[in-house]
N, C-alpha and C positions, 0 to 999 in steps of 0.2 A: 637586377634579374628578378622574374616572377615564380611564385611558387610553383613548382607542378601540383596536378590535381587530378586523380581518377575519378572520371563521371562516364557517363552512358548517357548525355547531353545538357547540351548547354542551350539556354534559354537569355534571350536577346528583350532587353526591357523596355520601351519608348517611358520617356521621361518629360515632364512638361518643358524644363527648359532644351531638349533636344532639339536639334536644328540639324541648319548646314552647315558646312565650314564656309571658308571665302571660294574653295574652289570645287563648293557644287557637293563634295563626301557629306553621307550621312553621318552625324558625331550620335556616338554612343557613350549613351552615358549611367547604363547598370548594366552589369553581365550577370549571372547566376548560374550555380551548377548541380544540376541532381547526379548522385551518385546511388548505384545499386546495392541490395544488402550485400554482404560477403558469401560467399556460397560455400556452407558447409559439411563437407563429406564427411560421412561415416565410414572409417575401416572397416568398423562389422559390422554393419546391415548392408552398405552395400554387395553385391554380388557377382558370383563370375559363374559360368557354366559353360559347356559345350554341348554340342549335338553335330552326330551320335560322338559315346567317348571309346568308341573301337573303331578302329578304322584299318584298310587293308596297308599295310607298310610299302606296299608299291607304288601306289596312284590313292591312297583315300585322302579322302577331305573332312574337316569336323569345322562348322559355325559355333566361335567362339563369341560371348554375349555377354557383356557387362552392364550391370545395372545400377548406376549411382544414386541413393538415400542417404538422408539426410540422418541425425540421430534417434529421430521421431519412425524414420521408417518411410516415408514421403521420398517418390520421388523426386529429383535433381532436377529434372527435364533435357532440354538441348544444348546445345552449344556449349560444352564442356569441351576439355582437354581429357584426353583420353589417349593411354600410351598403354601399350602388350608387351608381353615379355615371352619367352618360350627357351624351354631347356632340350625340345628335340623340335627336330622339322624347323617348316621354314613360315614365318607370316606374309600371306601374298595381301597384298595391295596396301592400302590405308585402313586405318578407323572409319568404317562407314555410322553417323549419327543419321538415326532414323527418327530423329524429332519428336520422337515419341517415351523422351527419356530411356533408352534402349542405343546401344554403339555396337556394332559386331566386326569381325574379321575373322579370315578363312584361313586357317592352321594346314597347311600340306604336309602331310608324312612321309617319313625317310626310312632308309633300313637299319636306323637306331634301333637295337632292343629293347631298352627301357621306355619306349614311347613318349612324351613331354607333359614337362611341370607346366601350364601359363598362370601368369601373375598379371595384375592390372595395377597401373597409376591413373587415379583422377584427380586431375587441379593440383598435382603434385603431389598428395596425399597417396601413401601404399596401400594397398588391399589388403585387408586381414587376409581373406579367404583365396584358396587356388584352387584349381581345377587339372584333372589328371587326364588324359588322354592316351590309350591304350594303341601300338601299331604290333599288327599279328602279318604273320603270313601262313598263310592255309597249306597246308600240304593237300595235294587231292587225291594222291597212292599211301599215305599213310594215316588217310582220314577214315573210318571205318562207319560204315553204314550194315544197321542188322533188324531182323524183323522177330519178333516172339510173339507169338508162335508164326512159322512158318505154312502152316497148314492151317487152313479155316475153312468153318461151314458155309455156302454161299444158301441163299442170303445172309446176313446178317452177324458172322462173325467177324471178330475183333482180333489185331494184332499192334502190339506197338512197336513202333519203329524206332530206333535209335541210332541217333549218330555222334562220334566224338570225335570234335575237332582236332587235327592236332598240325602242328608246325613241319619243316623237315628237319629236323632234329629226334622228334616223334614226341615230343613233350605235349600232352592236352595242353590243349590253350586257355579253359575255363570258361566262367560265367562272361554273360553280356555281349553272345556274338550275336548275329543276323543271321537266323538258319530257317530256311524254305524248303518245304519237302513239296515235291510233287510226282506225280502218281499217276499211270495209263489205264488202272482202273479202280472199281470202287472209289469209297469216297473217304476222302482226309474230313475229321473231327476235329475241328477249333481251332486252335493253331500252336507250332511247335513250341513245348516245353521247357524253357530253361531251367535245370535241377537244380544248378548251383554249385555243381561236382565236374564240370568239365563236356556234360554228358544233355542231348537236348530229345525229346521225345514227341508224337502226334500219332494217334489212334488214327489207322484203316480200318475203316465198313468195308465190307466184304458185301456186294451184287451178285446179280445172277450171271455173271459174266465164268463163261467157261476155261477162260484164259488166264486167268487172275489177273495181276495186275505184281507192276516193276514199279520199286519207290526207286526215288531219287531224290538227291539235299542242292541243295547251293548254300553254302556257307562264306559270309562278306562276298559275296558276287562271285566264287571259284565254286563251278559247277565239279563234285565229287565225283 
């Protein structure tokens, strides 16, 4: 029996006394074999992330993205084994390897409360590091939208607008949502504030519009 042997090819030698046989076969007479270095993962440099890590618990989606380094910090590159793990929701498809040392997959959310742990295996190696993924659902009657001051100079007064998110349970739902205000008049200042308190804010200018103007939020896509 012959040994086995891990290579990434095999290289076929002509030899002076090589020949034919009697019946016509090439005889070979050296083989050799290059084998590759061993690819070695780092638990903790490499990486795990998501985007975004709040998602709406009905239909959201989060691109979950592993990134495999070596101890040095170096990219891994391609063709790795690459396995996910998830403690809520569900993983749709495969591991997609984008060649570019970079593997991703798409995390769908469920009406879990605690939203999900994901964990990565490269090459068989566990990941130190995990990533946390948040699933809310917006209430849009017990989400509250408010303006201070209510009364402004036109042109150019200021009020700021606030809205806080909350669930149907009525608990704020906190930091790190996607909240959009928009406006039939004057004009929205920069873009809305996340405090860190549950609570998100964006300055209306005040034009010479005689009508004023009606805010509105969309918070994770539920228009308030």
């Amino acid at each position: 029996a012959f040994p086995s042997v891990n290579a990434t090819a095999i290289r076929l030698h002509s030899h002076p006394n090589a020949g034919l046989s009697r019946n016509g076969n090439f005889v070979i007479t050296e083989v050799s074999f290059e084998t590759a270095p061993p690819v070695l993962v780092d638990p903790d440099h490499t990486t795990l992330g998501a985007a975004p890590q709040v998602i709406s618990a009905r239909d959201g989606r989060s691109m979950i993205t592993v990134t495999p380094r070596n101890a040095s910090g170096e990219l891994l590159g391609p063709r790795l084994a690459v396995v996910l793990a998830t403690t809520g929701g569900s993983l749709l498809g495969e591991v997609v390897d984008h060649g570019d040392g970079t593997y991703t997959q798409v995390l769908a959310a469920d009406l879990g409360p605690a939203g999900a742990t994901l964990s990565a295996t490269v090459e068989g190696v566990v990941i130190a590091g995990t990533v946390e993924v948040r699933f809310v659902l917006v209430d849009p009657l017990l989400t509250t939208v408010a303006a201070s001051p209510e009364l402004v100079p036109a042109p150019g007064g200021r009020s700021l607008v606030t809205v806080v998110p909350r669930d149907p349970g009525g608990a704020v739902l906190g930091t790190g949502l996607s909240v959009v205000f928009a406006t039939t008049g004057g004009t929205l200042v920069g873009a809305a504030a996340d405090h860190g308190d549950g609570s998100y804010s964006q300055v209306l200018l005040a034009d010479t519009s005689a009508s004023g103007a009606r805010v509105s939020a969309t918070v994770q896509g539920v228009l308030i």
